[in-house]
C-alpha positions as CSV (number, residue, x, y, z in Angstrom):
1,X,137.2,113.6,106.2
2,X,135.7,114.1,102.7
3,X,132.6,115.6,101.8
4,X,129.1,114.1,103.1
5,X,126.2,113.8,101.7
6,X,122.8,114.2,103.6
7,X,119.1,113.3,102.9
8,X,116.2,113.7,104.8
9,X,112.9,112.7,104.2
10,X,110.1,114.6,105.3
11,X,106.2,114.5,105.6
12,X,103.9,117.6,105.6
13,X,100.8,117.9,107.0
14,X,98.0,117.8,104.4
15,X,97.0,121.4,102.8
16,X,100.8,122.5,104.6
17,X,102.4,122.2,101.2
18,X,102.7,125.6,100.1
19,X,103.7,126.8,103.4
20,X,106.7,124.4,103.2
21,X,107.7,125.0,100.2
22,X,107.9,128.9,100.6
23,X,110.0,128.1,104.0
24,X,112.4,125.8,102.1
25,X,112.6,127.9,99.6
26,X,113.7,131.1,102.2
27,X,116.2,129.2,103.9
28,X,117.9,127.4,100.7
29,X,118.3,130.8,100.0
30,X,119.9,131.8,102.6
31,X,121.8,128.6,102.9
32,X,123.3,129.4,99.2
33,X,124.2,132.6,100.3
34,X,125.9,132.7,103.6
35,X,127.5,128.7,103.5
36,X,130.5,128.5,101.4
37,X,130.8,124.7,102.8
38,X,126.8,123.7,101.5
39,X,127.6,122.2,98.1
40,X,124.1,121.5,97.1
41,X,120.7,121.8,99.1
42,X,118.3,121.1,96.9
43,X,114.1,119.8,98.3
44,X,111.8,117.2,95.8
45,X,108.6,116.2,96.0
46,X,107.5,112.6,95.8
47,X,105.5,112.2,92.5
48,X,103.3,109.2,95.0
49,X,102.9,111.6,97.5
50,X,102.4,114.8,97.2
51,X,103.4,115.1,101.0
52,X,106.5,113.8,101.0
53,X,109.5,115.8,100.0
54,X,113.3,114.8,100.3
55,X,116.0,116.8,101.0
56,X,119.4,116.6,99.0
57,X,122.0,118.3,100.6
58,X,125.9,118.1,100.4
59,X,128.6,119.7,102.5
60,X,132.5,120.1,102.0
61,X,133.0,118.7,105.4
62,X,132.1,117.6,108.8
63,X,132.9,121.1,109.8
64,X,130.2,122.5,107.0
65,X,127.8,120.5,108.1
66,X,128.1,121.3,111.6
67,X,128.0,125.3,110.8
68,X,124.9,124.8,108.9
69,X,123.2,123.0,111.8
70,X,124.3,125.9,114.1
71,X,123.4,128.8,111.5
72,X,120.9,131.5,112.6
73,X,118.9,130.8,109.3
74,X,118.9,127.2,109.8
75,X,117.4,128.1,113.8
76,X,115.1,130.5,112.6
77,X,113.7,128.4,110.0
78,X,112.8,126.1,112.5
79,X,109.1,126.6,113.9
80,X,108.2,127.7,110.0
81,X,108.8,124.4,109.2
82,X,108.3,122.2,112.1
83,X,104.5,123.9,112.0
84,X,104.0,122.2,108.4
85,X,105.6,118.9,109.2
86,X,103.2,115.6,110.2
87,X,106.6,114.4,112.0
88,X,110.3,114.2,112.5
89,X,112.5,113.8,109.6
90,X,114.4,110.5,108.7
91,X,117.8,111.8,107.9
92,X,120.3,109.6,106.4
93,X,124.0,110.7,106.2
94,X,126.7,110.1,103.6
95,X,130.1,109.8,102.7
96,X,130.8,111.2,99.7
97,X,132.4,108.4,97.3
98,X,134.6,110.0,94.1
């Protein structure tokens, strides 16, 4: 398997911006720092909607996808950022095409 590409799409509760942002901004840290397999993991804002943001991420593999699921940072970050959200992501996954 080649790499994969992932995006999610995510809406944050109004006023719940800045809180979500600092969050994503924690755990891409810590994503960049302890997930040789991440290969970018990057968050935008809609310029429509100021409460929509999209995820860009890419991993090496399957396998460095799976680890970043299963990460303590990834776990921890959880309730910080499921507080901000209005709902559950729509996350779309790719292959990679070179």
């Amino acid at each position: 398997m080649g790499a994969i590409g992932v995006v999610a799409t995510l809406k944050v509760k109004e006023g719940k911006e800045a809180d979500f942002e600092a969050a994503f901004k924690t755990l891409r840290e810590q994503v960049k720092a302890n997930e040789p397999g991440n290969l970018q993991y990057d968050v935008t804002r809609s310029k429509a909607d100021a409460q929509t943001y999209v995820i860009m991420e890419q991993y090496a593999s399957q396998e460095a996808l799976e680890a970043h699921g299963a990460s303590d940072h990834f776990k921890a970050a959880g309730p910080a950022l499921g507080a901000v959200l209005a709902g559950a992501p729509d996350i779309v996954y790719l292959d990679i095409v070179n």
